[in-house]
PyMOL Python script that loads the backbone (N, CA, C, O; Angstrom):
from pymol import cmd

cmd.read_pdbstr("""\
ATOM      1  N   UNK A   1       7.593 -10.308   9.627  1.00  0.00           N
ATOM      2  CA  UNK A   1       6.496  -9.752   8.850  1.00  0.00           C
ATOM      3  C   UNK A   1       5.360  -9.427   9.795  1.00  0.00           C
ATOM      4  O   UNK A   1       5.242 -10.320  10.634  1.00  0.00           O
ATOM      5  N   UNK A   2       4.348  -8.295   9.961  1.00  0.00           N
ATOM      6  CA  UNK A   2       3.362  -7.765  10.402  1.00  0.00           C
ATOM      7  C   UNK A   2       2.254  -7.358   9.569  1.00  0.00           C
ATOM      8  O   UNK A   2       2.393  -6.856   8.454  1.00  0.00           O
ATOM      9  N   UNK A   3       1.261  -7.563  10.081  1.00  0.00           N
ATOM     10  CA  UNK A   3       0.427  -6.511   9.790  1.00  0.00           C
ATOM     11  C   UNK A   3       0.396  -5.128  10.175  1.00  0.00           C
ATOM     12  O   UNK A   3      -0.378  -4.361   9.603  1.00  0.00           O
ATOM     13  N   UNK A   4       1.276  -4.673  11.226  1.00  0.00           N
ATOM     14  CA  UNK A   4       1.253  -3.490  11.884  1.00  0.00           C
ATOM     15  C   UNK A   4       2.229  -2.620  11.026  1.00  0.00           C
ATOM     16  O   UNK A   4       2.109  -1.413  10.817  1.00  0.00           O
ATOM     17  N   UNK A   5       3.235  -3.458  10.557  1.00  0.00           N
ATOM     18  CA  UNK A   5       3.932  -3.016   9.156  1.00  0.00           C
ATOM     19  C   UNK A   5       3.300  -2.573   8.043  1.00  0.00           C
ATOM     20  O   UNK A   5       3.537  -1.474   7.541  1.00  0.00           O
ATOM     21  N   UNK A   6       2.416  -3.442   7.570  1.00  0.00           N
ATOM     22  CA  UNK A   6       2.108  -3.320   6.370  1.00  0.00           C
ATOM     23  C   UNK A   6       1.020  -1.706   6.354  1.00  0.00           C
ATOM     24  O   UNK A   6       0.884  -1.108   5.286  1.00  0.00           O
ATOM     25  N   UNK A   7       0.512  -1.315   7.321  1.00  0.00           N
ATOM     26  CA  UNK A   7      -0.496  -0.677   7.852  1.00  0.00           C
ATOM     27  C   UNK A   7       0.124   0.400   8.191  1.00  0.00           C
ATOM     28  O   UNK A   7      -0.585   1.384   8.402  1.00  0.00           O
ATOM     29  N   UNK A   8       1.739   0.549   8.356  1.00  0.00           N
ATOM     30  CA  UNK A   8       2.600   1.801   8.060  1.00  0.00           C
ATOM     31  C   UNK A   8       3.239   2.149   7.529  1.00  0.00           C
ATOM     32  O   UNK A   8       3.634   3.309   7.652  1.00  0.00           O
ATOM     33  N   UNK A   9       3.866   0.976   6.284  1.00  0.00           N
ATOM     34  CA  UNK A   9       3.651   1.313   4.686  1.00  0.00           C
ATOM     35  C   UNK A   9       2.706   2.001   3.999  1.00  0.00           C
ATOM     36  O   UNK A   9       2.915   2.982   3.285  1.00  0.00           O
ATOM     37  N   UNK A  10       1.409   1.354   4.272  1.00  0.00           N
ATOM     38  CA  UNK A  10       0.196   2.140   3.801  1.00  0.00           C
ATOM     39  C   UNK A  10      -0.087   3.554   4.331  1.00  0.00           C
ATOM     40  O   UNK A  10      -0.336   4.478   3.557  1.00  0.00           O
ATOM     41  N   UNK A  11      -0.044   3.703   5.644  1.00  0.00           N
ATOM     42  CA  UNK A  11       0.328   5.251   5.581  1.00  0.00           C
ATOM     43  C   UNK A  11       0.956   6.007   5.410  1.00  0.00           C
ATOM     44  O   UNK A  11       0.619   7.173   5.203  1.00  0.00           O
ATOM     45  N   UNK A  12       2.465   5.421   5.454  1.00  0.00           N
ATOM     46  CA  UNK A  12       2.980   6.617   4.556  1.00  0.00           C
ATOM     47  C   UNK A  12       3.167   6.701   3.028  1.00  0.00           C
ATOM     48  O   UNK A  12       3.841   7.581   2.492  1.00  0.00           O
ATOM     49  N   UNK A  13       2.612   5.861   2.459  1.00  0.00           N
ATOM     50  CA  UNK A  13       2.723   5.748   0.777  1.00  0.00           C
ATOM     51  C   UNK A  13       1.143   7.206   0.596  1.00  0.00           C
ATOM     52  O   UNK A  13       0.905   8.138  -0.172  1.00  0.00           O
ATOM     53  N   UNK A  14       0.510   6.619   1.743  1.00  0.00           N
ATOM     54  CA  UNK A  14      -0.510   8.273   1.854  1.00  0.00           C
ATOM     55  C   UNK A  14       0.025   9.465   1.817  1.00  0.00           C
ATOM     56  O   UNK A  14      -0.322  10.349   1.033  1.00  0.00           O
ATOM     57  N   UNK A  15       0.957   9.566   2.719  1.00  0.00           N
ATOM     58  CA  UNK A  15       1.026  10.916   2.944  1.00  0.00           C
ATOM     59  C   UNK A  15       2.601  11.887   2.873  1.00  0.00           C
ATOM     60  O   UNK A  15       3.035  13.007   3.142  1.00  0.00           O
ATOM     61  N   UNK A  16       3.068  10.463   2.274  1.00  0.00           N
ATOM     62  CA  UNK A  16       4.699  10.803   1.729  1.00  0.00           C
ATOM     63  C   UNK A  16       4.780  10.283   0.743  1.00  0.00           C
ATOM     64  O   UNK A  16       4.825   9.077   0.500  1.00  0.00           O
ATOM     65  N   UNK A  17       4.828  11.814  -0.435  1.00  0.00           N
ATOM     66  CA  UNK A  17       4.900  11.564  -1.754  1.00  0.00           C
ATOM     67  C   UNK A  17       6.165  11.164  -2.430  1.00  0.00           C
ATOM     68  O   UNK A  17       6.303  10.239  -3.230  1.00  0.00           O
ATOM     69  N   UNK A  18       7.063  11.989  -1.997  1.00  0.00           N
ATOM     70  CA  UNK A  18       8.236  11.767  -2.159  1.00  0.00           C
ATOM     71  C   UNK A  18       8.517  10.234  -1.778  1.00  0.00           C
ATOM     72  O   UNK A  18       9.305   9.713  -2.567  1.00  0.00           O
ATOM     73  N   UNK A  19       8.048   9.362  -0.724  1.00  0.00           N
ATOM     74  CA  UNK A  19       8.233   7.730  -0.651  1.00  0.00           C
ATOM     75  C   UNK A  19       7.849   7.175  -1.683  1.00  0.00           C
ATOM     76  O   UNK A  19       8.552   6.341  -2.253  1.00  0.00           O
ATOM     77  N   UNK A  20       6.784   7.496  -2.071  1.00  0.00           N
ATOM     78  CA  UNK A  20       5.832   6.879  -3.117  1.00  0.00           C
ATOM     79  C   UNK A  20       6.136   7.264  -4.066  1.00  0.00           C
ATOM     80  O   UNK A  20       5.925   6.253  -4.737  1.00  0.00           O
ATOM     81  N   UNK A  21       6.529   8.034  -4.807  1.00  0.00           N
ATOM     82  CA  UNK A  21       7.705   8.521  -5.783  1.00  0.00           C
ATOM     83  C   UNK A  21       8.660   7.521  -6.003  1.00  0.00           C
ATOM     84  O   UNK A  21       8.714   7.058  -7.143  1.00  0.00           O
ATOM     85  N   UNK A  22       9.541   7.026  -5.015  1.00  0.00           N
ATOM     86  CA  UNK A  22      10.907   6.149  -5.013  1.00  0.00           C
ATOM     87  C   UNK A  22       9.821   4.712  -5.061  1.00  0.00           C
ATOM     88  O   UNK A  22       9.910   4.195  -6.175  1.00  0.00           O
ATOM     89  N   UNK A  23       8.644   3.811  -3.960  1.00  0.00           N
ATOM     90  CA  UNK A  23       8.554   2.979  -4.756  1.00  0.00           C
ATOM     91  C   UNK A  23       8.376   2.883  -5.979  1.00  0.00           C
ATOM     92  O   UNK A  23       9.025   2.051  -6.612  1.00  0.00           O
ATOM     93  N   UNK A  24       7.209   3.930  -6.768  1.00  0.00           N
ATOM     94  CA  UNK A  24       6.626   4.028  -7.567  1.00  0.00           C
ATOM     95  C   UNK A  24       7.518   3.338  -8.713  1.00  0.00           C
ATOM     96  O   UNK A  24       7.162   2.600  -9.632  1.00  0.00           O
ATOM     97  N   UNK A  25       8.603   3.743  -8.413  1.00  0.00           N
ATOM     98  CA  UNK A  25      10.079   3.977  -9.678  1.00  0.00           C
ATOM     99  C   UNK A  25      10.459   2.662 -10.144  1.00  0.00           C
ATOM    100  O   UNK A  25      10.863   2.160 -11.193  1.00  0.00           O
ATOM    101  N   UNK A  26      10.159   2.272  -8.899  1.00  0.00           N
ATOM    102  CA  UNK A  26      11.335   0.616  -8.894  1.00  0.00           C
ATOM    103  C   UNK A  26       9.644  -0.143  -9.812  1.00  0.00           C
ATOM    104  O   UNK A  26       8.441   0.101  -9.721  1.00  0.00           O
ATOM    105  N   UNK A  27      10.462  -1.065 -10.591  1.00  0.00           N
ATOM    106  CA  UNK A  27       9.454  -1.687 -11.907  1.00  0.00           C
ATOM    107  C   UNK A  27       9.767  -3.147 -10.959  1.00  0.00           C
ATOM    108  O   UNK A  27      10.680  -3.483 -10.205  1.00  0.00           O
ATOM    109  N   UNK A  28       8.496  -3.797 -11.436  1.00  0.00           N
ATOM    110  CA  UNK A  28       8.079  -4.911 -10.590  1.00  0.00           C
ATOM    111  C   UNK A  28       8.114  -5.068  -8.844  1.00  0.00           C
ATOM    112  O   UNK A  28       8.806  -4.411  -8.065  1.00  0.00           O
ATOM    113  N   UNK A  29       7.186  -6.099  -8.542  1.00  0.00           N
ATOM    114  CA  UNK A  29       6.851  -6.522  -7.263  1.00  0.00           C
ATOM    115  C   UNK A  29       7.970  -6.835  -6.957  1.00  0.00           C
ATOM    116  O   UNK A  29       8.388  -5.934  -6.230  1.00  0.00           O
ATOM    117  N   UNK A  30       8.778  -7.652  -7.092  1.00  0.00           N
ATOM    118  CA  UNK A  30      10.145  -7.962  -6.605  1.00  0.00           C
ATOM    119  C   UNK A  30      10.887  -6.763  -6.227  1.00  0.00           C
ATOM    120  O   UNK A  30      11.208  -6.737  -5.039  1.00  0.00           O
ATOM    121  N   UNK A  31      11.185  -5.919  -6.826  1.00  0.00           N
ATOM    122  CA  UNK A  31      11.973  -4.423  -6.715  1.00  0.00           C
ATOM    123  C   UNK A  31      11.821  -3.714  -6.111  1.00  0.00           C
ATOM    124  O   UNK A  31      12.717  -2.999  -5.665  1.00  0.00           O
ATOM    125  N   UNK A  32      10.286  -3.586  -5.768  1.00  0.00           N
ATOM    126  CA  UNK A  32       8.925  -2.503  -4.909  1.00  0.00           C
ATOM    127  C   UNK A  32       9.507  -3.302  -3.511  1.00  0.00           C
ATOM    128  O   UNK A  32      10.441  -2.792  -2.893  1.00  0.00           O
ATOM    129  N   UNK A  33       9.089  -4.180  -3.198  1.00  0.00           N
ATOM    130  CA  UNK A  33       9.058  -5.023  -2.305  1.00  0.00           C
ATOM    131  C   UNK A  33      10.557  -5.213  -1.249  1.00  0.00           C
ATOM    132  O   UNK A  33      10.699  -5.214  -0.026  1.00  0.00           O
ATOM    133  N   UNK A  34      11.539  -5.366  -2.420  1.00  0.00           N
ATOM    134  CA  UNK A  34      13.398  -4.927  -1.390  1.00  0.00           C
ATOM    135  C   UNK A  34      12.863  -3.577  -1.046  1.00  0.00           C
ATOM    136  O   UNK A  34      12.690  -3.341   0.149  1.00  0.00           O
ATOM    137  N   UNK A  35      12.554  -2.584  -1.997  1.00  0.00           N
ATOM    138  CA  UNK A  35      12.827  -1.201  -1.740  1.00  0.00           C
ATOM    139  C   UNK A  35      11.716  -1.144   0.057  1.00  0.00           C
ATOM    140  O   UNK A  35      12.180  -0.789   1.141  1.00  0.00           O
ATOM    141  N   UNK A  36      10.439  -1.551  -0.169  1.00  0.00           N
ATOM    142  CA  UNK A  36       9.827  -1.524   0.665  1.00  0.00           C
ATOM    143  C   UNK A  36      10.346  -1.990   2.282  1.00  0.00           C
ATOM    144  O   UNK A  36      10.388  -1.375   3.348  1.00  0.00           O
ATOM    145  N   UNK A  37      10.699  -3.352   1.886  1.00  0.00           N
ATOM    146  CA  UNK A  37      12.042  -3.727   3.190  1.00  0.00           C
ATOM    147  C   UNK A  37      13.890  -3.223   3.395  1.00  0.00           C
ATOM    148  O   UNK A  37      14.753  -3.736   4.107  1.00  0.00           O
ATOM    149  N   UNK A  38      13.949  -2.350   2.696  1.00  0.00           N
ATOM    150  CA  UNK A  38      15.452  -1.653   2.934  1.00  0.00           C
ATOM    151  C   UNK A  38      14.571  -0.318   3.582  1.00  0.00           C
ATOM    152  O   UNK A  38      15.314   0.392   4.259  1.00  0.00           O
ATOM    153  N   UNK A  39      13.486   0.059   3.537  1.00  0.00           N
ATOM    154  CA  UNK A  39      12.817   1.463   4.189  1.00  0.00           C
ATOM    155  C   UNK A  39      12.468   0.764   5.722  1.00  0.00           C
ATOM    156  O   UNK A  39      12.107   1.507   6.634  1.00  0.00           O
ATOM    157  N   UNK A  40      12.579  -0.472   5.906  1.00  0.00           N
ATOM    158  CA  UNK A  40      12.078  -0.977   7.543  1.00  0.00           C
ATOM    159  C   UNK A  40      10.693  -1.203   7.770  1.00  0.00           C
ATOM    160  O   UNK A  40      10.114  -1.085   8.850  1.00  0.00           O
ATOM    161  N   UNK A  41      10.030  -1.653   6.295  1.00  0.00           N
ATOM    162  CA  UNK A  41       8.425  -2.207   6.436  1.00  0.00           C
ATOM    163  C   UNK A  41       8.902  -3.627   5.974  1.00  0.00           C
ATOM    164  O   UNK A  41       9.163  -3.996   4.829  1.00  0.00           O
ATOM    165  N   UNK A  42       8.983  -4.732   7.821  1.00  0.00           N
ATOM    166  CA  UNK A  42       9.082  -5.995   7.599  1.00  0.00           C
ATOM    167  C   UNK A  42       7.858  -6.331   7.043  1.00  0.00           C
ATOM    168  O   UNK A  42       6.996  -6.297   7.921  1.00  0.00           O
ATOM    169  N   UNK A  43       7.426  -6.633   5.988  1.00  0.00           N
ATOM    170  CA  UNK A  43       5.857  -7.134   5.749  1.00  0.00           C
ATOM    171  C   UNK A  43       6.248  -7.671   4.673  1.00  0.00           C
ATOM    172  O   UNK A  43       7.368  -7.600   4.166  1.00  0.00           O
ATOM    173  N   UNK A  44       4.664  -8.619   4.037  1.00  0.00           N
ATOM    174  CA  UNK A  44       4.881  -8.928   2.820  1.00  0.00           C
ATOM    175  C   UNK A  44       3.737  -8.275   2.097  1.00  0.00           C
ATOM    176  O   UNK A  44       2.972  -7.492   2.659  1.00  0.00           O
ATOM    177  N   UNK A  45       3.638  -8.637   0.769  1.00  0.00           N
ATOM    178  CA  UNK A  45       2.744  -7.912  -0.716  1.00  0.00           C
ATOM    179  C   UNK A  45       1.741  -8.372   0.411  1.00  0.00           C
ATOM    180  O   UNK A  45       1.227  -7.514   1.129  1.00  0.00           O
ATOM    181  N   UNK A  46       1.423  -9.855   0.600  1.00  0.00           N
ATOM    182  CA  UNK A  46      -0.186 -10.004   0.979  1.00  0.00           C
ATOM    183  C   UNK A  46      -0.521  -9.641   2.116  1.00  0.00           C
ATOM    184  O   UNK A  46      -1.702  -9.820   2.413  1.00  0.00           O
ATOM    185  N   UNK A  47       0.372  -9.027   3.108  1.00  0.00           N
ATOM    186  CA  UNK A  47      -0.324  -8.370   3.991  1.00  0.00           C
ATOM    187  C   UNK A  47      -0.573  -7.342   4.242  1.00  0.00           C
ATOM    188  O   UNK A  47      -1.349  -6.918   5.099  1.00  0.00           O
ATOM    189  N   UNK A  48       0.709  -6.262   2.781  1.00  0.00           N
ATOM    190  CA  UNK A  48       0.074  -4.904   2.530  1.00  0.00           C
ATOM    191  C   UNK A  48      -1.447  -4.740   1.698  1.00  0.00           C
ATOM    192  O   UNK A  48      -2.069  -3.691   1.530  1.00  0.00           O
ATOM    193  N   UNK A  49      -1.907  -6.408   1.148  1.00  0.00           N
ATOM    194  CA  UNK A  49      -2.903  -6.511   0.451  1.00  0.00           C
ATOM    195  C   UNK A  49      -3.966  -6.330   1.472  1.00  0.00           C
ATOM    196  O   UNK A  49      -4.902  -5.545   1.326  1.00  0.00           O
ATOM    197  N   UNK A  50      -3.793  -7.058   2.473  1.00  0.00           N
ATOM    198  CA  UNK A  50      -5.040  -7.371   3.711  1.00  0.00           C
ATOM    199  C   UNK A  50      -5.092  -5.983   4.355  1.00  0.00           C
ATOM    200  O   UNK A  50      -6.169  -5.388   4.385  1.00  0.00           O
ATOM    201  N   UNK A  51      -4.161  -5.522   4.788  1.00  0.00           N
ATOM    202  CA  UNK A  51      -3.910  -4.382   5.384  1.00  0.00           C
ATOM    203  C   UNK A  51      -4.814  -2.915   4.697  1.00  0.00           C
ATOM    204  O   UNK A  51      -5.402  -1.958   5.200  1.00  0.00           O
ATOM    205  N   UNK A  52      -4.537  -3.367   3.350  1.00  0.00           N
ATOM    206  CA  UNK A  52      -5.474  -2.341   1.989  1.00  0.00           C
ATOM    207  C   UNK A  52      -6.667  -2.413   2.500  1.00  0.00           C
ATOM    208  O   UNK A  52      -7.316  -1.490   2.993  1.00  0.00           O
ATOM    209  N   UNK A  53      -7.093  -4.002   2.332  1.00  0.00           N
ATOM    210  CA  UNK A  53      -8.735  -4.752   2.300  1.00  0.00           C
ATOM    211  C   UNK A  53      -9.273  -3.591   3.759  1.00  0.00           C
ATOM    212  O   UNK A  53     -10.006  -2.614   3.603  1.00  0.00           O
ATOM    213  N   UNK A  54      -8.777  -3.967   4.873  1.00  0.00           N
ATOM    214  CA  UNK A  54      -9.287  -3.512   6.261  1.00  0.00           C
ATOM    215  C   UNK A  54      -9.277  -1.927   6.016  1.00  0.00           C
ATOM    216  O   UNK A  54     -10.098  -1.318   6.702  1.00  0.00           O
ATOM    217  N   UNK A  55      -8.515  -1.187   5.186  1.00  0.00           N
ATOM    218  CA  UNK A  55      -8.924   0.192   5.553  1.00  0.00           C
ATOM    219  C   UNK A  55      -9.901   0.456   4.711  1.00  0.00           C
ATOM    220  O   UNK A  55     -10.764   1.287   4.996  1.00  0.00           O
ATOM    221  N   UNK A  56      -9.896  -0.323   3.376  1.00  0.00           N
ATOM    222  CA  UNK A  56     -11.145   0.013   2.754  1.00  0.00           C
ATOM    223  C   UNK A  56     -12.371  -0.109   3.288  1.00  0.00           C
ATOM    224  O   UNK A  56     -13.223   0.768   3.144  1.00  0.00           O
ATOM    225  N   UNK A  57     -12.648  -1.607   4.196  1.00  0.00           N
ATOM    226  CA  UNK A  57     -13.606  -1.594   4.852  1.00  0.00           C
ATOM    227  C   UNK A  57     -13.782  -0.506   5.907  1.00  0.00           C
ATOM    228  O   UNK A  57     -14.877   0.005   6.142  1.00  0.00           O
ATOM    229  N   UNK A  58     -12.506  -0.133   6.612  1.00  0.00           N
ATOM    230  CA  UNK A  58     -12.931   1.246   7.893  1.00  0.00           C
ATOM    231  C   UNK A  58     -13.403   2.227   6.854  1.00  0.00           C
ATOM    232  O   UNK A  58     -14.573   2.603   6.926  1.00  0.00           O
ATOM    233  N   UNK A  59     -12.847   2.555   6.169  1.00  0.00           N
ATOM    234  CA  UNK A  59     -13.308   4.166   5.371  1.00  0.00           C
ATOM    235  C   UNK A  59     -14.956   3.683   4.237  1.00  0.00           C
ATOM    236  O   UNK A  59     -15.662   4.522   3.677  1.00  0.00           O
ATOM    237  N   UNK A  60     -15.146   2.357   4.196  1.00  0.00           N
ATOM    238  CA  UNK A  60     -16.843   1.957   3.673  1.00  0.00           C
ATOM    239  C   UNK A  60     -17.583   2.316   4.992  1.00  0.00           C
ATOM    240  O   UNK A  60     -18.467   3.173   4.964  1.00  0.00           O
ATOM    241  N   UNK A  61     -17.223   1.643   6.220  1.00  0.00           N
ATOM    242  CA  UNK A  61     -18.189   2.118   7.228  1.00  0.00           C
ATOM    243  C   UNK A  61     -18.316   3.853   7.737  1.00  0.00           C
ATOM    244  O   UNK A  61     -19.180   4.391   8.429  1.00  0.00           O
ATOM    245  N   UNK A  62     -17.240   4.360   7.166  1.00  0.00           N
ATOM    246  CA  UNK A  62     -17.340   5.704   7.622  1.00  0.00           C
ATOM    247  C   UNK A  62     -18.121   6.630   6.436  1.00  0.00           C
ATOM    248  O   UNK A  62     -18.698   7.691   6.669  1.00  0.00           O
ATOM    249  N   UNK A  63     -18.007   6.001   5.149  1.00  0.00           N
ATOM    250  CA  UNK A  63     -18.735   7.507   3.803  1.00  0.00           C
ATOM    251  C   UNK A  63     -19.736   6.463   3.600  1.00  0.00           C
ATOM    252  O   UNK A  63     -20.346   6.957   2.652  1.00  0.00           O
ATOM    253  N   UNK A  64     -20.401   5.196   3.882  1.00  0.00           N
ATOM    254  CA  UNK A  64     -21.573   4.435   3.554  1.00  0.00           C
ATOM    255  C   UNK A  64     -21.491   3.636   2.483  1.00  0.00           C
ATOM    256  O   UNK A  64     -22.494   3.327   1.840  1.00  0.00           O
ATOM    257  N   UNK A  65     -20.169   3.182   2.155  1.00  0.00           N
ATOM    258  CA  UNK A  65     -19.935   2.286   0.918  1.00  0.00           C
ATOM    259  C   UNK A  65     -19.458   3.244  -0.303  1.00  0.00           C
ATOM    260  O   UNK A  65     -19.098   4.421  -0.337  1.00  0.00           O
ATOM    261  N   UNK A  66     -19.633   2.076  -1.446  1.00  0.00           N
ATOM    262  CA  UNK A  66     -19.208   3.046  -2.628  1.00  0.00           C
ATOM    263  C   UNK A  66     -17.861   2.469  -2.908  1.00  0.00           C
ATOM    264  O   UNK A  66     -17.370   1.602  -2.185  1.00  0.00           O
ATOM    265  N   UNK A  67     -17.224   2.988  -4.039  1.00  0.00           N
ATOM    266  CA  UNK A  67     -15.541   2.775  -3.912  1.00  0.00           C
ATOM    267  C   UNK A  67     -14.777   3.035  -2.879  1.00  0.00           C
ATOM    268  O   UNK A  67     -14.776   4.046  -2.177  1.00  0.00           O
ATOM    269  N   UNK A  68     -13.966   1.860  -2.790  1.00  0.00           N
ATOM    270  CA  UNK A  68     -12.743   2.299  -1.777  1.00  0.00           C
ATOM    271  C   UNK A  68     -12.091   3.326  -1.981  1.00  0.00           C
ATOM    272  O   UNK A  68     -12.278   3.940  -3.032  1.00  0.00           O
ATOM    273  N   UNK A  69     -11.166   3.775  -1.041  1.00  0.00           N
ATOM    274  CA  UNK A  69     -10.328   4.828  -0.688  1.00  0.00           C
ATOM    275  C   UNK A  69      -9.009   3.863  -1.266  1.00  0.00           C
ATOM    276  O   UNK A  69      -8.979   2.633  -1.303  1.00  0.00           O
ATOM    277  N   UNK A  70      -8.010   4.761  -1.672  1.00  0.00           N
ATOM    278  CA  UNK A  70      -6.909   3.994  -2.283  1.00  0.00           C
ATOM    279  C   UNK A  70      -5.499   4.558  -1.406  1.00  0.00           C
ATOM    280  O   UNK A  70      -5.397   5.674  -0.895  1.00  0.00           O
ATOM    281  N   UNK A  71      -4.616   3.632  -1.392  1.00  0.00           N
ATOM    282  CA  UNK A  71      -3.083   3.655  -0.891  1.00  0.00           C
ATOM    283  C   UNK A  71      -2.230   3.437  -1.901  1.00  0.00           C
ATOM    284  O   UNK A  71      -1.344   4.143  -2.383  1.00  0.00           O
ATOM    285  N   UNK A  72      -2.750   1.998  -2.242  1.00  0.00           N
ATOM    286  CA  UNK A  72      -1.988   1.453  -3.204  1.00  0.00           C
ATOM    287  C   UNK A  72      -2.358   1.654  -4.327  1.00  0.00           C
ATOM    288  O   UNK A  72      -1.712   2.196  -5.224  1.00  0.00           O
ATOM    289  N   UNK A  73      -3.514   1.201  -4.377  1.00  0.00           N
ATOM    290  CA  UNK A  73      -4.444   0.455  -5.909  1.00  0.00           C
ATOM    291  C   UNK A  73      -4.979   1.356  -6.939  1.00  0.00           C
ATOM    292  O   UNK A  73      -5.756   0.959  -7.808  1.00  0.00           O
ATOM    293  N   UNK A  74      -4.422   2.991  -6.809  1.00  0.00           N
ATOM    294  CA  UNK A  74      -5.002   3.888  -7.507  1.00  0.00           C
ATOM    295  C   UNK A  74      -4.237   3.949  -8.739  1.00  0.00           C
ATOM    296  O   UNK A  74      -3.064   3.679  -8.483  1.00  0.00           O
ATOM    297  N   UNK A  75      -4.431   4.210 -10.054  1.00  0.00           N
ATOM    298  CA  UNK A  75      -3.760   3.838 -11.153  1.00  0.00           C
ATOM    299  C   UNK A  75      -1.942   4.216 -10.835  1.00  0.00           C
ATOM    300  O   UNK A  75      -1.608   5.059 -10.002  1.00  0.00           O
ATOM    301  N   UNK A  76      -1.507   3.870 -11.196  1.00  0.00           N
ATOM    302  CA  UNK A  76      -0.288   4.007 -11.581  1.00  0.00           C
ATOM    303  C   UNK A  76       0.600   3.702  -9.899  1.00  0.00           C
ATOM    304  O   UNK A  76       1.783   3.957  -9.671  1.00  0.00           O
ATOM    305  N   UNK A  77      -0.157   3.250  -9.170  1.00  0.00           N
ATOM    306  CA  UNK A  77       0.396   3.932  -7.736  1.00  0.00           C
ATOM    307  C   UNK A  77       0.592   2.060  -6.808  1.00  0.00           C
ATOM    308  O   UNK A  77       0.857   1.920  -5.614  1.00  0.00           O
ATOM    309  N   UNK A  78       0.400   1.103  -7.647  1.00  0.00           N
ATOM    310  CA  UNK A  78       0.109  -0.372  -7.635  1.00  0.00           C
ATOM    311  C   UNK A  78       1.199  -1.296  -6.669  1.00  0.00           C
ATOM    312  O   UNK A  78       2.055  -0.485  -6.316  1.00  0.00           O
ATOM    313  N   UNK A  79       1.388  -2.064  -6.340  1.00  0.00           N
ATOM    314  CA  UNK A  79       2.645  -3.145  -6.125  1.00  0.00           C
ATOM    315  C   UNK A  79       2.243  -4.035  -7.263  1.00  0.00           C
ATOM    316  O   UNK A  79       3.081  -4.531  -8.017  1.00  0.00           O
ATOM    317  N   UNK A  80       0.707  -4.270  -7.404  1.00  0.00           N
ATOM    318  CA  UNK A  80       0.382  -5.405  -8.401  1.00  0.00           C
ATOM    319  C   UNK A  80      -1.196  -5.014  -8.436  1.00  0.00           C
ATOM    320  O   UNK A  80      -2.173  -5.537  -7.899  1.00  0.00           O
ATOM    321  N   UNK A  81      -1.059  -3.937  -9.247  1.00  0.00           N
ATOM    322  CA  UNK A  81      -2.290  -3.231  -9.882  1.00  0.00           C
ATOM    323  C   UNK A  81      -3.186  -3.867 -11.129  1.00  0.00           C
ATOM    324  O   UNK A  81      -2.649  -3.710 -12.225  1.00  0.00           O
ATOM    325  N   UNK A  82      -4.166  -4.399 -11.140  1.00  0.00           N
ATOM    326  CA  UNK A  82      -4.779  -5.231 -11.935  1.00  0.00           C
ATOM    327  C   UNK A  82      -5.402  -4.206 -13.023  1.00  0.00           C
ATOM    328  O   UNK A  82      -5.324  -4.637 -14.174  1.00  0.00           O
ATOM    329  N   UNK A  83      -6.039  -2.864 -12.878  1.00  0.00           N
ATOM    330  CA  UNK A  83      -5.949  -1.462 -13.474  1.00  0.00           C
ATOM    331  C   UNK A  83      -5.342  -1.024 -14.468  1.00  0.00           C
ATOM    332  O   UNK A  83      -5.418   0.169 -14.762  1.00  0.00           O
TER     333      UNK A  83
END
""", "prot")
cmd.dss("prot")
cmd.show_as("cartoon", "prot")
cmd.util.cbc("prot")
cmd.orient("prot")
């Protein structure tokens, strides 16, 4: 497990829709999570969580606060979306 993983999960759930499509699909954290490690992101939920936390903070210091920028946490788009 990495953080350096979890941090290239998170980019490509950005910028590959079609990935994010196939997690999207799979219902529950358990399901998301194989699918996530059969794609070769050794990580776990809480360090794609921490991994979230730190870019929100890079992209607060870059637009001056405000809402975060989303990967995960944008409606429908969750591992474990509280939303």
């Amino acid at each position: 497990m990495s953080k350096e993983a979890a941090q290239a999960f998170i980019e490509k759930m950005k910028s590959d829709h079609a990935f994010r499509a196939r997690v999207l699909a799979e219902e529950g954290v358990e399901a998301r999570m194989a699918l996530i490690g059969a794609e070769g992101f050794d990580c776990s939920a809480e360090e794609i969580g921490a991994a979230q936390d730190d870019w929100d903070a890079e992209l607060d210091d870059v637009v001056g606060g405000g809402q975060p920028g989303c990967a995960l946490y944008e409606p429908a788009c969750s591992l474990y979306c509280p939303y």
